[in-house]
Short mmCIF file of the C-alpha atoms (twelve columns), coordinates in Angstrom:
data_MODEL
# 
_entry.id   MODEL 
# 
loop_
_atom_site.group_PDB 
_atom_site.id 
_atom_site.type_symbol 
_atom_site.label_atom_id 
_atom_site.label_alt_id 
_atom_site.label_comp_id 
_atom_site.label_asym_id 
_atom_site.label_seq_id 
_atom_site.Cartn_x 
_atom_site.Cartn_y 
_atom_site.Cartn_z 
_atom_site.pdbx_PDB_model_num 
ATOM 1   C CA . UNK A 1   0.000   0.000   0.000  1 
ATOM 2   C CA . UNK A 2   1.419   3.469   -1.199 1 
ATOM 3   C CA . UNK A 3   0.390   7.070   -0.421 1 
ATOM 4   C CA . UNK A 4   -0.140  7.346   -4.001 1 
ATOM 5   C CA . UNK A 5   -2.649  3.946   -4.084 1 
ATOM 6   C CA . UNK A 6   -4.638  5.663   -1.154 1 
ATOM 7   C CA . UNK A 7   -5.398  8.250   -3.556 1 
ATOM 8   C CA . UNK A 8   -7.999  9.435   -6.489 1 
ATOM 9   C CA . UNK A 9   -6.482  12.040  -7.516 1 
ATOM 10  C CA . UNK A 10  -5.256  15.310  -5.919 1 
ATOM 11  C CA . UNK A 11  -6.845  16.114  -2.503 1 
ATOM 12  C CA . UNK A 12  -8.460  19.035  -3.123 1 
ATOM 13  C CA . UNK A 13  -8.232  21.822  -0.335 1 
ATOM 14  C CA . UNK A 14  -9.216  25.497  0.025  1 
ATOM 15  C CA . UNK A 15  -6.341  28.301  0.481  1 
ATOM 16  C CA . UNK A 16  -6.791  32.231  0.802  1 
ATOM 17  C CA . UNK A 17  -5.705  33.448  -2.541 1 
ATOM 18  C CA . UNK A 18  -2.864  35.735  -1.824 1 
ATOM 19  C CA . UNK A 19  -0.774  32.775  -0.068 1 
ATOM 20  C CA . UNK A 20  -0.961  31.408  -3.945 1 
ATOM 21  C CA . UNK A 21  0.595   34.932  -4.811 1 
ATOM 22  C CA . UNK A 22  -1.978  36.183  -6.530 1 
ATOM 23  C CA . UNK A 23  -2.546  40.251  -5.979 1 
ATOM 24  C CA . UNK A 24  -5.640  40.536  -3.874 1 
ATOM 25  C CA . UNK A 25  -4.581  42.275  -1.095 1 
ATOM 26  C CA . UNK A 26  -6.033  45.947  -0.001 1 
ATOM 27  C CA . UNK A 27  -2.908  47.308  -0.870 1 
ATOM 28  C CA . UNK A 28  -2.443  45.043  -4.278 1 
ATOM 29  C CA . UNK A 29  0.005   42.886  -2.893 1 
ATOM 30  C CA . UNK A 30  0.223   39.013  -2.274 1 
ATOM 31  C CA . UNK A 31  1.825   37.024  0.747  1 
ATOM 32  C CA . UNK A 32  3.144   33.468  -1.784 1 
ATOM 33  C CA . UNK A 33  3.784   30.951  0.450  1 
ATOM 34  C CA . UNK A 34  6.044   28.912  -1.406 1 
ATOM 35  C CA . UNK A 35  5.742   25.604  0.792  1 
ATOM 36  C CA . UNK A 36  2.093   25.959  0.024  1 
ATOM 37  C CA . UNK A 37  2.278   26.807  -3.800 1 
ATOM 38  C CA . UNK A 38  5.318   24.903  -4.912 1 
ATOM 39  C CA . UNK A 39  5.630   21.800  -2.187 1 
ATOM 40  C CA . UNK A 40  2.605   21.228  -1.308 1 
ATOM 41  C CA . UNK A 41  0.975   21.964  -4.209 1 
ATOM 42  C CA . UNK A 42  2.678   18.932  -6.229 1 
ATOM 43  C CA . UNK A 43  0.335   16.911  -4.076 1 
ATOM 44  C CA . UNK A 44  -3.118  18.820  -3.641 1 
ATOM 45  C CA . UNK A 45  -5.198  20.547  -6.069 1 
ATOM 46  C CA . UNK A 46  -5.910  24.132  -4.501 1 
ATOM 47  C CA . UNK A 47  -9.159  25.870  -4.258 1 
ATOM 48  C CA . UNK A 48  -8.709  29.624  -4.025 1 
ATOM 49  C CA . UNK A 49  -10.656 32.018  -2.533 1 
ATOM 50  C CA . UNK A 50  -10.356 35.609  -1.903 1 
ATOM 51  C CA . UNK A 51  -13.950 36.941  0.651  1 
ATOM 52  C CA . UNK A 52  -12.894 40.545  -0.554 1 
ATOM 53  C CA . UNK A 53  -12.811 40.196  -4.086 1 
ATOM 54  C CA . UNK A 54  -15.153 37.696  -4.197 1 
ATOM 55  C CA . UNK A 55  -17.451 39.326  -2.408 1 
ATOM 56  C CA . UNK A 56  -16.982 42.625  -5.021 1 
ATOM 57  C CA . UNK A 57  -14.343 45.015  -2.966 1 
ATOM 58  C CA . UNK A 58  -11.844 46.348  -5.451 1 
ATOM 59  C CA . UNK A 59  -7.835  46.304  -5.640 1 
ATOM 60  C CA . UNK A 60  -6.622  48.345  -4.203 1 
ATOM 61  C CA . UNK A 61  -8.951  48.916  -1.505 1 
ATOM 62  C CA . UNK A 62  -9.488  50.745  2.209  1 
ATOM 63  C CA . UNK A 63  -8.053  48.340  4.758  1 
ATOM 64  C CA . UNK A 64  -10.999 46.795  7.065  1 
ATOM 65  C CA . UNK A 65  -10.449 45.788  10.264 1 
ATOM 66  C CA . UNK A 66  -12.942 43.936  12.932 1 
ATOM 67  C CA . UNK A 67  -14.687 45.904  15.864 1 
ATOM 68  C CA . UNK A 68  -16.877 45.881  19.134 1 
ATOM 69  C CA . UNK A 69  -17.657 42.244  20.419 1 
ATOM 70  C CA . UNK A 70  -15.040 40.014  19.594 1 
ATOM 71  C CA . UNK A 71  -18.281 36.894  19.556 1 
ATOM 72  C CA . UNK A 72  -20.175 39.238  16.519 1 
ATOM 73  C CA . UNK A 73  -17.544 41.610  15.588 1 
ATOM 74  C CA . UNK A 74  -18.280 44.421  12.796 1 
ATOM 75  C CA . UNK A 75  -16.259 44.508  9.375  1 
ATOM 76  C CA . UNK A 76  -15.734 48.338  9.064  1 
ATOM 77  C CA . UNK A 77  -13.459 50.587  6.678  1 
ATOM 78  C CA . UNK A 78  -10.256 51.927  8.726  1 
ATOM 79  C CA . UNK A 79  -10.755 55.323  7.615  1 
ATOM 80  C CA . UNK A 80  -14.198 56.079  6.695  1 
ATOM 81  C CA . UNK A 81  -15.766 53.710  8.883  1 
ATOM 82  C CA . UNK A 82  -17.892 52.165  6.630  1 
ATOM 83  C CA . UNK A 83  -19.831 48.703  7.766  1 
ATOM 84  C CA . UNK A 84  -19.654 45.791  5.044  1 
ATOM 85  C CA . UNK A 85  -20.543 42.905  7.914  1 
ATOM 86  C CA . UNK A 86  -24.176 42.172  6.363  1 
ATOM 87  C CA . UNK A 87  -22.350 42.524  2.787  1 
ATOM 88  C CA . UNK A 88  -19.563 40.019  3.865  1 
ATOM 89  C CA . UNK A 89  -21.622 37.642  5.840  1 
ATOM 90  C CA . UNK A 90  -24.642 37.516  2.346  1 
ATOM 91  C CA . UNK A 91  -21.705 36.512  0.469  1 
ATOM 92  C CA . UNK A 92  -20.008 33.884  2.272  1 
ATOM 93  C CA . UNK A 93  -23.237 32.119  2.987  1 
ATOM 94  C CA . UNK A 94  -22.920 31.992  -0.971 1 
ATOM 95  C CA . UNK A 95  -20.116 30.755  -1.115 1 
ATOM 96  C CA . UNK A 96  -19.794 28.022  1.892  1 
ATOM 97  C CA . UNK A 97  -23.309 26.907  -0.815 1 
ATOM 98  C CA . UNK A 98  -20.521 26.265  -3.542 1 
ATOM 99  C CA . UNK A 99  -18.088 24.997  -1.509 1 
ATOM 100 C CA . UNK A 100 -20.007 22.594  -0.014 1 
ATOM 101 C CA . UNK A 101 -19.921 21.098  -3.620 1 
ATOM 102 C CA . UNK A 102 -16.416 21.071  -4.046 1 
ATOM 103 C CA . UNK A 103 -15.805 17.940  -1.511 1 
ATOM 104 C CA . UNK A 104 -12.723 19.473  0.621  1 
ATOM 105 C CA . UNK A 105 -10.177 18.111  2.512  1 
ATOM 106 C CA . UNK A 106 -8.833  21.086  4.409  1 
ATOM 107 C CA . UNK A 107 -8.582  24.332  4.225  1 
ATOM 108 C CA . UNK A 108 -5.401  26.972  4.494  1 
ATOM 109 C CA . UNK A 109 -6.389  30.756  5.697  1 
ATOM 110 C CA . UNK A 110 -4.210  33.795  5.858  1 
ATOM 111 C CA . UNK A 111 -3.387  34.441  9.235  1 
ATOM 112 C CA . UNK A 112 -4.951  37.747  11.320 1 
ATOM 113 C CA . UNK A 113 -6.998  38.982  8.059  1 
ATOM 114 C CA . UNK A 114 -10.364 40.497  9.277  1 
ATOM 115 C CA . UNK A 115 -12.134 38.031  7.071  1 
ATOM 116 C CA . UNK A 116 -10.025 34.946  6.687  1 
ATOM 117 C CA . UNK A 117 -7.994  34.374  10.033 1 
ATOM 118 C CA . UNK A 118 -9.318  31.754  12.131 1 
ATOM 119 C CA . UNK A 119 -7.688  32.934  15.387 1 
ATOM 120 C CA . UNK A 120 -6.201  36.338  17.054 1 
ATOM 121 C CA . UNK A 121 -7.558  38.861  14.904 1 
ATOM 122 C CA . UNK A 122 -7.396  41.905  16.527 1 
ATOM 123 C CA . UNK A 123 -10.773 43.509  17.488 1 
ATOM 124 C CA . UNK A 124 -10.805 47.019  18.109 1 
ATOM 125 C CA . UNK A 125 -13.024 48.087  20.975 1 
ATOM 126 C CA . UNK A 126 -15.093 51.395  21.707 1 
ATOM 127 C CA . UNK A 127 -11.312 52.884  23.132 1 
ATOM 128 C CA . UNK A 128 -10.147 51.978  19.964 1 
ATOM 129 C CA . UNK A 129 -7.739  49.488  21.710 1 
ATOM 130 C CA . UNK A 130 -7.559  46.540  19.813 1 
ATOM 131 C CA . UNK A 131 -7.394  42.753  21.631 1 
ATOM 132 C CA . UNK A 132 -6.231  39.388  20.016 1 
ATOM 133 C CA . UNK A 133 -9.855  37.657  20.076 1 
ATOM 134 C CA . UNK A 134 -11.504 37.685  17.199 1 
ATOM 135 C CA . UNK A 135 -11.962 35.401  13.904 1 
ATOM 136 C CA . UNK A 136 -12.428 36.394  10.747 1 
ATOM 137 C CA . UNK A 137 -15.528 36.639  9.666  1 
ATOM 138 C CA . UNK A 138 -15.176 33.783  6.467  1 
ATOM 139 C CA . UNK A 139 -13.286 32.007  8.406  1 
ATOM 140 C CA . UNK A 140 -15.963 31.730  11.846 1 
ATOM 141 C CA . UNK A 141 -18.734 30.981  9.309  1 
ATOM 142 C CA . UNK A 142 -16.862 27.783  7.461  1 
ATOM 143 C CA . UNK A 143 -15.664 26.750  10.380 1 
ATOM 144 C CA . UNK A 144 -19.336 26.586  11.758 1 
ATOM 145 C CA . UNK A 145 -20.241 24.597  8.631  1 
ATOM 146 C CA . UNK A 146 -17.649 22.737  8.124  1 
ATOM 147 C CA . UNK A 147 -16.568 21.965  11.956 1 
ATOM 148 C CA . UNK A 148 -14.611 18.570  10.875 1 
ATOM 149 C CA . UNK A 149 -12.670 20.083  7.644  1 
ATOM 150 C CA . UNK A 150 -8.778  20.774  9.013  1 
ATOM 151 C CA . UNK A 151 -8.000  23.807  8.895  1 
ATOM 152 C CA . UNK A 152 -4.802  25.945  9.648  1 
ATOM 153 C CA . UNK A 153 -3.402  29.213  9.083  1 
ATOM 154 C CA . UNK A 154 -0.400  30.311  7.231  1 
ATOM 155 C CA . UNK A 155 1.284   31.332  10.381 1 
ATOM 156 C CA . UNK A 156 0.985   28.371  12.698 1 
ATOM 157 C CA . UNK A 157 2.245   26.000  9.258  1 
ATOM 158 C CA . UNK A 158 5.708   27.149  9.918  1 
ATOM 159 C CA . UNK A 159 5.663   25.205  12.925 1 
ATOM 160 C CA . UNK A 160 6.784   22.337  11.838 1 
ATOM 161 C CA . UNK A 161 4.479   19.736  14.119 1 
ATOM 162 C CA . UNK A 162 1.519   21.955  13.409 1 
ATOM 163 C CA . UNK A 163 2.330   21.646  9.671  1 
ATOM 164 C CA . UNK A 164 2.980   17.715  9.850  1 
ATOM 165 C CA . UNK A 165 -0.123  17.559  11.852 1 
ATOM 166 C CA . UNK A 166 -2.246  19.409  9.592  1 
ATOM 167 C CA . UNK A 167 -1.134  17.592  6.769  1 
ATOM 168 C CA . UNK A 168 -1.585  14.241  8.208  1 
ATOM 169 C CA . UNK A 169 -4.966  15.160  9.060  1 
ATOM 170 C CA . UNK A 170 -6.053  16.236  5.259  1 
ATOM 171 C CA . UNK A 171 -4.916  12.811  4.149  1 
ATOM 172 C CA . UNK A 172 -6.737  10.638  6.913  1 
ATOM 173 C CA . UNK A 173 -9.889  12.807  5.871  1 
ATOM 174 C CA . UNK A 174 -9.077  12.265  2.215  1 
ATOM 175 C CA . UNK A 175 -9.120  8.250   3.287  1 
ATOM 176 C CA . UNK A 176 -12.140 8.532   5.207  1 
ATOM 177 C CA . UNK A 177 -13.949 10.495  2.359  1 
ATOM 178 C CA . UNK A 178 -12.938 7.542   0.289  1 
ATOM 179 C CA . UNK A 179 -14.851 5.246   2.556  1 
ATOM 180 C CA . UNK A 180 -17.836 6.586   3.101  1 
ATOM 181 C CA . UNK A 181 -17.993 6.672   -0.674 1 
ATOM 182 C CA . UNK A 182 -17.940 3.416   -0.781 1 
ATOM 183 C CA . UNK A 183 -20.569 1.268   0.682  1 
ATOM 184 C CA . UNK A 184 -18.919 2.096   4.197  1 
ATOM 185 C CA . UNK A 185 -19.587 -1.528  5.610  1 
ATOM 186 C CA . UNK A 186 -18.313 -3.050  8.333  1 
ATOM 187 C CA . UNK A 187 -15.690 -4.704  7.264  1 
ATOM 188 C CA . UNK A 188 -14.512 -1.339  5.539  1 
ATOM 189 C CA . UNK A 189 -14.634 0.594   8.910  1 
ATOM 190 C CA . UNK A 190 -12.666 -2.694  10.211 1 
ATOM 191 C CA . UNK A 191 -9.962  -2.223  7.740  1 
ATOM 192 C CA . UNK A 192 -9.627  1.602   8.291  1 
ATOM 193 C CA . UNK A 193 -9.776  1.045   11.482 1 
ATOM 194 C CA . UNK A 194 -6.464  -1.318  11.235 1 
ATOM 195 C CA . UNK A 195 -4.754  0.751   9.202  1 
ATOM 196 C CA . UNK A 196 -4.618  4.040   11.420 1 
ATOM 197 C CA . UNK A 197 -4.235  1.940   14.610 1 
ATOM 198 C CA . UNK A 198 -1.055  3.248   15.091 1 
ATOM 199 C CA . UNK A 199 -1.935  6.682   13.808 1 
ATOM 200 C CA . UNK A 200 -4.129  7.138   15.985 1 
ATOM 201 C CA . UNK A 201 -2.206  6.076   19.392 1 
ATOM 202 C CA . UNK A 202 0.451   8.406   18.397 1 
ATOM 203 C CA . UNK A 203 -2.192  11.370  18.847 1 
ATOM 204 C CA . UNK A 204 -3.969  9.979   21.943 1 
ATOM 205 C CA . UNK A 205 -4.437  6.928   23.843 1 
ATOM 206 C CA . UNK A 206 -7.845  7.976   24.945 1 
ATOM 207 C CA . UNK A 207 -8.977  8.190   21.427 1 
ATOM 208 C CA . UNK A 208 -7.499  5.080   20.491 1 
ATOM 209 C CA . UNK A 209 -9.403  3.516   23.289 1 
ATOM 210 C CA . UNK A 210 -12.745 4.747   22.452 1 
ATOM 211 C CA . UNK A 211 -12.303 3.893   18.549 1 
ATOM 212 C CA . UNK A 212 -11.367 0.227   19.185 1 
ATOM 213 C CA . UNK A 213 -14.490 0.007   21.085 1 
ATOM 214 C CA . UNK A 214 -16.809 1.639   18.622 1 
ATOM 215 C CA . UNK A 215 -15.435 -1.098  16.260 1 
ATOM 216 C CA . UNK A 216 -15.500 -3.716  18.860 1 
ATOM 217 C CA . UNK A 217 -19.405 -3.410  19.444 1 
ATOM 218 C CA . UNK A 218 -20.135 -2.007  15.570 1 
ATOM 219 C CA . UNK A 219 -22.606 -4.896  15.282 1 
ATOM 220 C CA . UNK A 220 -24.952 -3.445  17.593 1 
ATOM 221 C CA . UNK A 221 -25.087 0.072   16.288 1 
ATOM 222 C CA . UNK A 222 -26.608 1.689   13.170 1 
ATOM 223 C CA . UNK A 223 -24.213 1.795   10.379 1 
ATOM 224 C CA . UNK A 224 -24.983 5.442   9.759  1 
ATOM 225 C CA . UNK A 225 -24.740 6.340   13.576 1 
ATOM 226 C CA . UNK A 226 -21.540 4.235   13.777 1 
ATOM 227 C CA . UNK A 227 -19.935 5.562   11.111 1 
ATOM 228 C CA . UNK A 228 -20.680 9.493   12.245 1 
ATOM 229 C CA . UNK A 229 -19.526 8.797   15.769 1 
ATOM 230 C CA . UNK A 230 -16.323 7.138   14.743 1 
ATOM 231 C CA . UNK A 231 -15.304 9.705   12.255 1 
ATOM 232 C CA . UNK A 232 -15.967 12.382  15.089 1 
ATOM 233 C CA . UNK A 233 -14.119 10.702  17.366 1 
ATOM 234 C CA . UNK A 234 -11.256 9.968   14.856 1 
ATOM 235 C CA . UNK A 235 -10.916 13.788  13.717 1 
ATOM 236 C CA . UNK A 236 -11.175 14.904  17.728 1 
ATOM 237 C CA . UNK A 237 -8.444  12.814  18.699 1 
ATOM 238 C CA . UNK A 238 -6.020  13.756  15.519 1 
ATOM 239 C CA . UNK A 239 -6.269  17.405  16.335 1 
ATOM 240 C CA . UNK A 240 -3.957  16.221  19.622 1 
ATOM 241 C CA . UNK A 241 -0.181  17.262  18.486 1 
ATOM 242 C CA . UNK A 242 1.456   13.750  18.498 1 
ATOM 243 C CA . UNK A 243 4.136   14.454  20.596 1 
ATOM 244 C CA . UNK A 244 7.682   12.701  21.279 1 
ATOM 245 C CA . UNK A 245 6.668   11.322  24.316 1 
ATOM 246 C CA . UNK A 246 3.617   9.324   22.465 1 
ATOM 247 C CA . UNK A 247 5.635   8.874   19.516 1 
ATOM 248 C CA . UNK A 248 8.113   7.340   21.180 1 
ATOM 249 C CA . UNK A 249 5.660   4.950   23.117 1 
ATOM 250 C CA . UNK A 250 4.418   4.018   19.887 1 
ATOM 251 C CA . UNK A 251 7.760   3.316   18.245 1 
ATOM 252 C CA . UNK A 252 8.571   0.863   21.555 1 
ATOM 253 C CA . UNK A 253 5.581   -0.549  20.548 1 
ATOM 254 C CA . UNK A 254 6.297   -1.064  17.079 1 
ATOM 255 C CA . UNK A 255 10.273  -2.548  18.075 1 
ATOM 256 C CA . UNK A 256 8.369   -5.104  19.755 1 
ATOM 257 C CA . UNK A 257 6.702   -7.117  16.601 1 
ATOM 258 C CA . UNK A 258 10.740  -7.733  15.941 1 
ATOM 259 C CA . UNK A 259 11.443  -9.756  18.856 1 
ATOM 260 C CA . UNK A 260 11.568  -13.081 17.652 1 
ATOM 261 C CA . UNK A 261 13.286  -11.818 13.955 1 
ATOM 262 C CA . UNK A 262 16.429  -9.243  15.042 1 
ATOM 263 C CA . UNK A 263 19.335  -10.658 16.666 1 
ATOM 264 C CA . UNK A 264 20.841  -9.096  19.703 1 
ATOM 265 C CA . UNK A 265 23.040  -6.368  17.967 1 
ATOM 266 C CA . UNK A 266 19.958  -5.224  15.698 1 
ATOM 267 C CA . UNK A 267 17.501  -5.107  18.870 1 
ATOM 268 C CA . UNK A 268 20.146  -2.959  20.707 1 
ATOM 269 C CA . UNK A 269 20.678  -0.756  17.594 1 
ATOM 270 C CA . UNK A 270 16.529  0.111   17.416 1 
ATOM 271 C CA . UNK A 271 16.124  0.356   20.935 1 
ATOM 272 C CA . UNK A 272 19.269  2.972   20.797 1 
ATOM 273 C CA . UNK A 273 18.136  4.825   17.566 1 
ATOM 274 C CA . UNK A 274 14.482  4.838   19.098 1 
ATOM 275 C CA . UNK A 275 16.396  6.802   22.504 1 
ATOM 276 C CA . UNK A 276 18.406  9.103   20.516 1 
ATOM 277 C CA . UNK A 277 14.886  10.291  19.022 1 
ATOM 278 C CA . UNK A 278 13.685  10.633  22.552 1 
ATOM 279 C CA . UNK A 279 16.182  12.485  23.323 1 
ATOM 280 C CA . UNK A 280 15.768  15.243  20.693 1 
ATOM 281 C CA . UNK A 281 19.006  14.383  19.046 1 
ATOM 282 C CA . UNK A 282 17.866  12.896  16.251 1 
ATOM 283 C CA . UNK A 283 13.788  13.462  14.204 1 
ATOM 284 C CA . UNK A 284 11.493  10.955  13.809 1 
ATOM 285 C CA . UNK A 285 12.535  10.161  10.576 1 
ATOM 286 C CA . UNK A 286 15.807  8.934   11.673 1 
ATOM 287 C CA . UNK A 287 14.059  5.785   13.701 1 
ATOM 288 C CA . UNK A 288 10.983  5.649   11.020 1 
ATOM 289 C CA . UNK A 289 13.921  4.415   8.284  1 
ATOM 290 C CA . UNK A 290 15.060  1.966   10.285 1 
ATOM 291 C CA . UNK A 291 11.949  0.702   11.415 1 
ATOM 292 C CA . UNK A 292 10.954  0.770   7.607  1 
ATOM 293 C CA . UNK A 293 13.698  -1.344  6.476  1 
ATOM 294 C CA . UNK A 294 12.715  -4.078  9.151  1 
ATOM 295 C CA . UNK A 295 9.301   -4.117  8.305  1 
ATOM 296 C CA . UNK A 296 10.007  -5.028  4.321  1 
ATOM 297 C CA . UNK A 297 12.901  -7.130  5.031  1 
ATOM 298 C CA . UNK A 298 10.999  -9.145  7.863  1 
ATOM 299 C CA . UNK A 299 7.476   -8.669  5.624  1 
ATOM 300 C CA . UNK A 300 5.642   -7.897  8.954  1 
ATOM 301 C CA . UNK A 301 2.069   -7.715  7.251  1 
ATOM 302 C CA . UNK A 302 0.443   -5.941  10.095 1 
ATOM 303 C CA . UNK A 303 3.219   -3.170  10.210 1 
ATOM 304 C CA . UNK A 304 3.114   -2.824  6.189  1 
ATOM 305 C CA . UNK A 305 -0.150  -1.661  6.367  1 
ATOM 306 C CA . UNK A 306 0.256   0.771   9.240  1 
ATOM 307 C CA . UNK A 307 -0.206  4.360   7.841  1 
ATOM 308 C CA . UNK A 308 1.740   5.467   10.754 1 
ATOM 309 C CA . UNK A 309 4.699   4.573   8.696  1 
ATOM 310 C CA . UNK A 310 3.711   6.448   6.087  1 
ATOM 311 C CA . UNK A 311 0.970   9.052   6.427  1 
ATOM 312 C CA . UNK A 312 1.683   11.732  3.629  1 
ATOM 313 C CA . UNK A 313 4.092   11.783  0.794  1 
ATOM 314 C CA . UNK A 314 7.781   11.343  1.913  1 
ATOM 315 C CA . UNK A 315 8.892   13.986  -0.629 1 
ATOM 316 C CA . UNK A 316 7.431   16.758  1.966  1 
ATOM 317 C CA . UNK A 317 9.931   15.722  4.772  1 
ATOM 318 C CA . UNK A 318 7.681   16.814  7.528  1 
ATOM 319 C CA . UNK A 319 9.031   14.137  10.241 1 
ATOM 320 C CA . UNK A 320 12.639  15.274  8.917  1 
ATOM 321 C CA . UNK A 321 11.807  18.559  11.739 1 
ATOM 322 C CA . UNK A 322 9.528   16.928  14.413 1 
# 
């Protein structure tokens, strides 16, 4: 099983059009992200949208900012205070229409803009003092809609577990859209289920839990309700950063399928490799390849098909950083 065999296609996700670099800004500029454009976008098929343009500002424009209650803020012009909220909020609900169509996988928005950042936007209050509370106002309303889509900001992906976890996440919903697409039986859910075992403990141990017993007593439940509680359980549990301490209890986990197969020196040399990760000497990747090479020399079936191993394209070397 490949990345590539998981796959129909490009995953499609939504992005905020200037991180593409095109010139959409109020001022006529662009913010490219080139990770997003040129790395990422060899593997995902990228759904721009720009609420400002879209919605009929022009560019250039006046700068809008968010004020008064940081739960139901105001869009308003910077300098001749002009409201556009009803304007704004009429065209997204529009648009999230459309998008609804489109069948994403995630979704990328530009950090701190008054309509697309999805946390911290400042809020300026009656004093004109401005706090870090708000959410832009496209971004609030798909998130309401769309409250299992992944979604990040351009600011938080340079962190490079928030990037690897975001990532991760937009293929395991890819997968799971794949499913449900299919006849979603039980024997499906069983097979998904297998597959992300690992996965899944790396994120949490309480999720884990709770999704082997979903599967354990699937019988008994309505397909339909089964399979909604499970995915909402499953996309829950992968927001939780998987962190060294649970990766490394997972990798411990995974040395011990070689116990009868590595000699001495071998089991020594994982169980080191596995510490110097630990440690923060070495990434993930570093006992991932060596783990790797065990699992096709050895042909450990249950370990072959462990997404764990392999959750996203190698090519992006997220666990080269984490």
């Amino acid at each position: 099983m490949t990345q590539t065999d998981a796959l129909n296609g490009k995953i499609r996700i939504g992005v905020s059009s200037c991180l593409l670099g095109e010139k959409v800004r109020y001022d006529g500029g662009h913010k490219l992200d080139h990770f997003l454009k040129d790395t990422l976008g060899e593997y995902v098929e990228w759904i721009a949208v720009c609420p400002e343009v879209e919605a009929g500002f022009p560019v250039p424009r006046e700068p809008m900012r968010l004020v008064g209650d940081a739960a139901a803020p105001r869009l308003v012009t910077v300098r001749s205070g002009l409201d556009h909220t009803d304007r704004m909020q009429a065209w997204v609900e529009a648009k999230l229409g459309n998008i609804e169509k489109l069948d994403l996988c995630g979704f990328v928005f530009k950090s701190r803009s008054p309509s697309s950042g999805m946390r911290g936007v400042k809020v300026y209050g009656p004093a004109g003092v401005p706090s870090h509370a708000g959410v832009g106002i496209f971004a609030r309303m798909f998130m309401k809609r769309f409250p299992f889509v992944p979604v990040e900001d351009d600011g938080r992906l340079h962190d490079p577990a928030l990037r690897e976890n975001f990532i991760e996440r937009i293929f395991v919903y890819q997968r799971w859209k794949e499913l449900v697409r299919g006849r979603g039986a039980l024997r499906e859910l069983v097979s998904f289920h297998t597959d992300h075992k690992l996965l899944i403990l790396a994120h949490s141990t309480k999720h884990y839990t709770l999704l082997g017993r979903l599967v354990a007593r699937a019988k008994k439940q309505d397909r339909e309700e089964l399979l909604n509680e499970y995915f909402t359980v499953l996309m829950d549990g992968l927001k939780l950063l998987a962190t060294t301490r649970k990766n490394t209890n997972v990798l411990q986990h995974i040395a011990g399928y070689f116990k009868a197969q590595l000699s001495s020196e071998e089991k020594r040399e994982l169980l080191d490799v596995i510490e110097t990760y630990h440690k923060g000497i070495a990434p993930l990747i570093v006992p991932l390849v060596l783990i790797s090479h065990y699992v096709r020399k050895y042909d450990e079936p249950y370990l072959k098909r462990q997404y764990y191993l392999h959750p996203h394209p190698a090519e992006l070397m997220l666990r080269n950083h984490v």
